[in-house]
N, C-alpha and C positions, 0 to 999 in steps of 0.2 A: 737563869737570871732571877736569883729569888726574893732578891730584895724590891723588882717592879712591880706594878699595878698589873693586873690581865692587859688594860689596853696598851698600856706603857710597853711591854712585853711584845708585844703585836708592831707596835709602832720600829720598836729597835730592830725588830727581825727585819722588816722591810726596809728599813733605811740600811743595817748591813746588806743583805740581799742584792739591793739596788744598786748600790754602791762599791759590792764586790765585783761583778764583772767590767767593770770602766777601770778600776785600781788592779785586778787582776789581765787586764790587755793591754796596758802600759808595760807590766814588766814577764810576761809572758814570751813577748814577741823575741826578748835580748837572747836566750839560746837558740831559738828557732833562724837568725839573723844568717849565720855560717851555712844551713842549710839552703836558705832561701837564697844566698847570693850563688850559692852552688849551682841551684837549679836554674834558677830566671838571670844570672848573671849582673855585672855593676858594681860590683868591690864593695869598699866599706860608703862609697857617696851610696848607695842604694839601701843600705845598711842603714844609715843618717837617714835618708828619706822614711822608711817606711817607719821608723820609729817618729820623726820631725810629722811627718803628713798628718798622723793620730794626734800628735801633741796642740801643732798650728790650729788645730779647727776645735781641741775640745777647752783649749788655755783661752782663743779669741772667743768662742760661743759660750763658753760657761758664764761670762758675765751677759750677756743677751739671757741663756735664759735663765740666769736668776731672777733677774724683772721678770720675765713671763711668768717665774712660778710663780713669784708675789702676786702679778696681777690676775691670772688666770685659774691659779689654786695648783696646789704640790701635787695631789694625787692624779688628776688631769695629767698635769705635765709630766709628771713622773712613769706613769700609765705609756703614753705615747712615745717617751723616749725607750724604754725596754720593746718594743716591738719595733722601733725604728733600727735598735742598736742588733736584734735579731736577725735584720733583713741583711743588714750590712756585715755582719761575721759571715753572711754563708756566700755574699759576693768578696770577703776579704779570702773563703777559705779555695773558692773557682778562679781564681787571679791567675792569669795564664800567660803574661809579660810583667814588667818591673811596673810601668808605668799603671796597668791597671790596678796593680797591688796597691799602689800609693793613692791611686783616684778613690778605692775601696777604704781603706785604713783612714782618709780624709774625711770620709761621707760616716766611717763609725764614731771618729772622733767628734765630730758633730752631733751623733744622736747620745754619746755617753757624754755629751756636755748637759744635756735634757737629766740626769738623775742626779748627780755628785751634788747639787746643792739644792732640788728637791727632798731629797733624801736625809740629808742631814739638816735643816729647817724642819723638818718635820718632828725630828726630835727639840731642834731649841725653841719650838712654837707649842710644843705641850709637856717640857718642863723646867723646870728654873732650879736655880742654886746647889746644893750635893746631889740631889736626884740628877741633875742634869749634865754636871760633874760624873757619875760614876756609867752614866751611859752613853757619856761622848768617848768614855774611857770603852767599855763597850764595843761602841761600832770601828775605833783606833786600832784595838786589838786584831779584829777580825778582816777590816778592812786593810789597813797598813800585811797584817797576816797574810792576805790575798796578795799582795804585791811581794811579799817575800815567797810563800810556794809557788809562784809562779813560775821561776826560772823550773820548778822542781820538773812539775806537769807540763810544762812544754817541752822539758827533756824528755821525758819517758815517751811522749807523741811521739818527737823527732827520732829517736834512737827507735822505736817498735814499731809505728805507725806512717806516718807523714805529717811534714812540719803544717798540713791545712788543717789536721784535724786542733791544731792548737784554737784556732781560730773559733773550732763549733765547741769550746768547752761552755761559752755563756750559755747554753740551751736548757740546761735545766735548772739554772738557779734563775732565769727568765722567767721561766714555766713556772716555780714555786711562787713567784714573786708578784706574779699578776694574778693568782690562785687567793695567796694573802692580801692584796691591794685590794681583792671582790667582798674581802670579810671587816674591812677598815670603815666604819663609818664616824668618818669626823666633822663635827661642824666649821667645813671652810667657807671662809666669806672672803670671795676674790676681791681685790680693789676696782678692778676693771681700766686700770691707769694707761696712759698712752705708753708704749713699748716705744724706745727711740732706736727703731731699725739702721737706723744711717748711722748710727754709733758702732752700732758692731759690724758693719762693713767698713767701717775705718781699722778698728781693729784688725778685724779677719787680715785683711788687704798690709795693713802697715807690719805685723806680727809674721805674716808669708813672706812677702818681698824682705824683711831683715834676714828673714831665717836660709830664704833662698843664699840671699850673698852671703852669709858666713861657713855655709855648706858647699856651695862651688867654688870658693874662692882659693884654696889649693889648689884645683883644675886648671882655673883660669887666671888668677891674679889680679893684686887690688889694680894694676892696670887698668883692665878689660873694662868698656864700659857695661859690661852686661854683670858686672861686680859691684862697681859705684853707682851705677845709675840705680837699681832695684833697692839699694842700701842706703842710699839720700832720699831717696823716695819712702821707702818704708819708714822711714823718719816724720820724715814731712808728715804723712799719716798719722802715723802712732801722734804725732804733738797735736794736731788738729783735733784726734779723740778726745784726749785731756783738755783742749779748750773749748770743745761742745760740753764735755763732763763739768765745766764749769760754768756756763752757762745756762746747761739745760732745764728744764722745770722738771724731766724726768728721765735720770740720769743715769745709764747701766751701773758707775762705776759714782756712786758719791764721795767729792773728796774731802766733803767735812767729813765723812767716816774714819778716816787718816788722823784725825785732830784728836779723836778719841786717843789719849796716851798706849795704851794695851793693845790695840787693833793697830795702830799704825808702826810700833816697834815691833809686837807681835808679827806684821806681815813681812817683815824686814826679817828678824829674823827666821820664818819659813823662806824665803825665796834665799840666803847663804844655804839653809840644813839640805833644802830637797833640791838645790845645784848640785849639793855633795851628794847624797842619794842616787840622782841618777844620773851622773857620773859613775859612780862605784857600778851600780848595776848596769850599764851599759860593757863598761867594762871588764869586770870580773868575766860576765855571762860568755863574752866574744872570747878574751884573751885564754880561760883556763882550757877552750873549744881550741882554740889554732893555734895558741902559742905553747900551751903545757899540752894541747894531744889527749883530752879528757872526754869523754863523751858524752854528747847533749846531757843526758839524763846524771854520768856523775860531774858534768858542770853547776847543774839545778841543784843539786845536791847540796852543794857549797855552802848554802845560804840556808838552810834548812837550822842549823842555831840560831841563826836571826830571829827565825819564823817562831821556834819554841818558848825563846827568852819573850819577843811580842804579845803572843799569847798568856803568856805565865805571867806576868808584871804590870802591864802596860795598864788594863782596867783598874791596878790598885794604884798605879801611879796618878791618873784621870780621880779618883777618891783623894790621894795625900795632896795633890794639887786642891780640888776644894778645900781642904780645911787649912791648908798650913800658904796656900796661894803659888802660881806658878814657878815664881819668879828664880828663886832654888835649883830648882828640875831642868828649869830650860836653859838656865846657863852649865850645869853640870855637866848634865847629857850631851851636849856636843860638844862636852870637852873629850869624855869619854871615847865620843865617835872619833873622833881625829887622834885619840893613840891609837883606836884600833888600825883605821888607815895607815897611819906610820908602821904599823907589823908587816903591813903587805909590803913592804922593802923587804922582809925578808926571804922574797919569792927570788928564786935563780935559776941561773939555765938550769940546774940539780933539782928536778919540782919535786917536792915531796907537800903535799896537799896535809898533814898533820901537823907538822910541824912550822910551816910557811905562810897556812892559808886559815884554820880551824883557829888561832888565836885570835887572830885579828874578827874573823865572824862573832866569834863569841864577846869579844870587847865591842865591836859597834852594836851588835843586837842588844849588850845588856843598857849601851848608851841610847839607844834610838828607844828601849822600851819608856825609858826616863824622860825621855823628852816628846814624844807626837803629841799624847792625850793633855797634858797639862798645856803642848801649845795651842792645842785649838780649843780645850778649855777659857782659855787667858783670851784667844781674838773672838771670840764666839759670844763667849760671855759676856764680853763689854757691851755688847750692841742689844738695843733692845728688841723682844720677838713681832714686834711692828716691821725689822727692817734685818729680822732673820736668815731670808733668804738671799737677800742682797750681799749678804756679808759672810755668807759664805761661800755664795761665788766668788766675791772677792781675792780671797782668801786659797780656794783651791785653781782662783785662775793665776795668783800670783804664783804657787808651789810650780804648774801642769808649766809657765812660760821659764822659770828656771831649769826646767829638766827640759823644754824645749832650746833656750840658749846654749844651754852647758855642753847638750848632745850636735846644736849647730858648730860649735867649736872647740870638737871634739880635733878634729884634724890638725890643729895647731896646738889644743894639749897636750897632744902624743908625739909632735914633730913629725905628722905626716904616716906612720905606720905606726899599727898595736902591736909594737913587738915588747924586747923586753926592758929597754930602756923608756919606751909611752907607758906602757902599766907602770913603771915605777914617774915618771913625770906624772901620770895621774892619780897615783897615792898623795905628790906629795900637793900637787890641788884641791884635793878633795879632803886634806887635810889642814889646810887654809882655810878655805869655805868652812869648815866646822866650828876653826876656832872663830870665826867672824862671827856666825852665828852666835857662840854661848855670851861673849862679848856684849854683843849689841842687845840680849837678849837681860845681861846684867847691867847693860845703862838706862835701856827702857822701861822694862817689865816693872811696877809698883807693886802691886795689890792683887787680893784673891780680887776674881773677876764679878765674884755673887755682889760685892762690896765696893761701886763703881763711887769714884770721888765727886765732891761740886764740883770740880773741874770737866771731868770727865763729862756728865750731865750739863754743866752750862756748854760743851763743847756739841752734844746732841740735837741741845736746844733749835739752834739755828737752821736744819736744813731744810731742802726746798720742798716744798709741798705739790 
């Protein structure tokens, strides 16, 4: 990183760092998924779970603790969720029935809800405009990177090892990360603001009960009341959040931030791309495992162009967004991504993984490099570094509850089995959701984000103190 400050430098490492193992145990777990239902039994609803469990507690708590970071300071908070997220890999990797796996994978997703938006506040709280453009680009690369090798390394566990040791990969970028958090001195001034606890057990609570019935309900049926009851009810919840959220004096989720033009079409367009996201990787991860006959490690594989093209583009995409503004990128790029989806029709019972499955990776990775960094540039940016970390939980709670929906109903995507008629019903899904995204991303998206309009500003103006 040579264009940073020493501190600057310091700063990105730990916010990647931090930020790699919660994005690398999101998509880790999808080849390890065939092993685990092997051993501990439960088909693909156990499958759904232990993926949902991670998602429900770190999508509902990531906005609780974006307040805490703001009010209690990012390093703090950021500190104590990496030793929390420690404790809870080495109970996710001891899980010796289904149901403890998911109590484990629910208690991690909770402590990686503690980093994802300390971590990235740290960078939009000490830098502003291209600098802060090419290092959101930065942590995009490495991080987004982590959720694409992940399917890799959790194949090579499963195939040489055991699918637990997937689990203790966080241990030594933990280790580094609390190493570098000892060497960080920044002047935080916590606000010390009242935290509205009862907010995010509305969530937790309304975001679980959805997620339950859209998960069981192939099981049992929209009949059942143990289908309709938890799903009217999680409603009820989730609406009751949004009406304390507007009320509140201090509020997890502020929805004047929504009014902001770029942050509110911005988040609209993340919650279509990273449905599609993880969709594809839930599914590729399972399907090329049991339905093509591939093993863990040359499943992970698959994706491994994604992860290069990431890497190689993505930080200069995060620069051509600041100067030239989002708006371009973010609609292209998931236009991109959804032909690549459409190539994955041409998988068949005949699998030939070069010809069927290598175009379509190389078309989404070159589309996804085009689009992460310019979109969290564009919702990042709009908000000012007073209200930093709020808006990036925001933002990654909107992303973590579309990959929790999309993978809730997942069973009705597929028409009930991941055979080879559901992987092609889920190309042509996940090829929808993309084009919605670039769509909506060219009706909203205006302006480079350094260069916020009076509108935007008078739209700031007003929230609650």
């Amino acid at each position: 990183m040579p264009s940073f400050a020493p501190v600057q430098r310091l700063v990105i490492s730990i916010a990647v760092l931090a930020s790699f193992v919660t994005f690398l145990d999101g998509t880790v777990v999808n080849v390890a998924l065939p092993a685990i239902s092997r051993e501990l039994g439960g088909g693909i609803t156990t499958q759904q779970w232990v993926v949902d469990a991670y998602l429900i507690t770190l999508s509902a708590l990531i906005l609780l603790a974006g307040s805490v970071s703001d009010a209690y300071g990012r390093v703090l908070v950021m500190r104590i969720g990496l030793i929390a997220f420690g404790v809870a890999s080495i109970a996710v990797a001891a899980a010796f029935d289904p149901l403890t796996l998911i109590i484990a994978r629910a208690a991690q997703g909770a402590a990686g809800a503690l980093l994802v938006p300390s971590s990235l506040a740290l960078i939009t709280a000490t830098m502003r405009a291209d600098v802060q453009s090419r290092a959101i680009g930065v942590w995009t690369a490495f991080t987004t990177g982590a959720q694409l090798v992940g399917p890799l390394l959790g194949g090579l566990f499963v195939d040489y090892l055991s699918w637990r040791f997937v689990f203790l990969i966080n241990v030594i970028p933990i280790g580094i990360t609390l190493l570098l958090l000892a060497r960080l001195h920044l002047p935080e001034h916590p606000r010390g603001v009242r935290v509205d606890w009862w907010s995010g057990a509305l969530c937790a609570l309304g975001l679980g009960a959805v997620v339950f019935a859209l998960i069981e309900q192939p099981n049992l049926g929209w009949q059942s009341p143990a289908i309709w009851v938890p799903l009217a009810a999680g409603a009820a919840l989730f609406a009751l959040f949004l009406i304390r959220q507007q009320r509140s004096a201090s509020p997890l989720m502020p929805l004047w931030l929504f009014r902001v033009r770029d942050f509110g079409w911005g988040n609209l367009a993340t919650l279509f791309v990273y449905a599609a996201l993880s969709l594809n990787g839930f599914v590729v991860g399972v399907y090329l495992q049991q339905g093509a006959g591939l093993s863990a490690t040359a499943a992970g594989l698959a994706s491994l162009p994604m992860t290069i093209l990431m890497i190689l583009i993505s930080s200069r995409a995060g620069l051509w967004a600041g100067r030239w503004g989002p708006r371009i990128f973010m609609t292209i790029g998931p236009l991109i991504m959804a032909a690549g989806a459409l190539l994955l029709l041409l998988v068949g019972a005949d699998f030939d993984y070069w010809w069927q499955v290598l175009p379509a990776m190389i078309v989404m990775g070159l589309g996804l490099s085009l689009t992460v960094a310019p979109l969290t540039a564009a919702i990042l940016g709009a908000i000012d570094e007073k209200h930093s970390g709020i808006a990036s939980a925001v933002n990654n709670a909107v992303s973590r509850v579309a990959g929790l929906l999309v993978v809730a109903m997942l069973s009705t995507i597929v028409g009930g089995a991941l055979d080879l008629d559901g992987f092609h019903s889920a190309a042509w899904v996940t090829a929808a959701l993309l084009v919605l995204g670039g769509v909506v991303s060219w009706i909203g998206i205006r302006r480079n984000p350094a260069e916020p309009t009076p509108a935007d500003a008078a739209a700031v103006a007003p929230e609650p103190r």
